[in-house]
N, C-alpha and C positions, 0 to 999 in steps of 0.2 A: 184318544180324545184328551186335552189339555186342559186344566182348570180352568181356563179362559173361554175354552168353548162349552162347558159343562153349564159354568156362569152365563155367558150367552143364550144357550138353549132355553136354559129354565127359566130366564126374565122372560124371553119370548112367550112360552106357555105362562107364565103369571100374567102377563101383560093381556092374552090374549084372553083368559079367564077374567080379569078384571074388567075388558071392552062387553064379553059376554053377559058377566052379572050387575055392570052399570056399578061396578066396587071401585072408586077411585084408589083406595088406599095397595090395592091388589095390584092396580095397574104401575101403580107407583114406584111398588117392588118390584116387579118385572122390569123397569126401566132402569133402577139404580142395580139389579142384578147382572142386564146386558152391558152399564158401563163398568161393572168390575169386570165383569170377562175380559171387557177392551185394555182395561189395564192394565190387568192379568198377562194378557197377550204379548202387548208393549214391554211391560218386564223383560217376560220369557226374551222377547228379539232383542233387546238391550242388550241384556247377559250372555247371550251369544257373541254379538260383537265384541263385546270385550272379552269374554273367552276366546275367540279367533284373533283378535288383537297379541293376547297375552300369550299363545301357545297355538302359533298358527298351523304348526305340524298335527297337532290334534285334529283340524278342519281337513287336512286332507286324507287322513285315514277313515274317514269319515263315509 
């Protein structure tokens, strides 16, 4: 599991903790926690490409 899904998971349970106890502030973290995952995410598949770019013999040992 990837820091981006880790970050995802756990906005989703803040978020869903915060709809349960009527906590705005709770819910709020869950949401800015699920769009770092997304970024997280996007990173990771960015730097791949340009790894596969720069050294595409690596991709297919892969």
């Amino acid at each position: 599991m990837s820091d981006g899904d880790v970050d995802k998971t756990k906005g989703r349970f803040k978020k869903a903790a915060g709809e349960l106890t009527d906590d705005e502030s709770l819910k709020n973290e869950g949401r800015v926690d699920k769009a770092s995952g997304r970024i997280k995410e996007g990173i990771g598949d960015a730097a791949d490409v340009v790894k596969d770019a720069v050294n595409p013999r690596e991709r297919a040992e892969r």
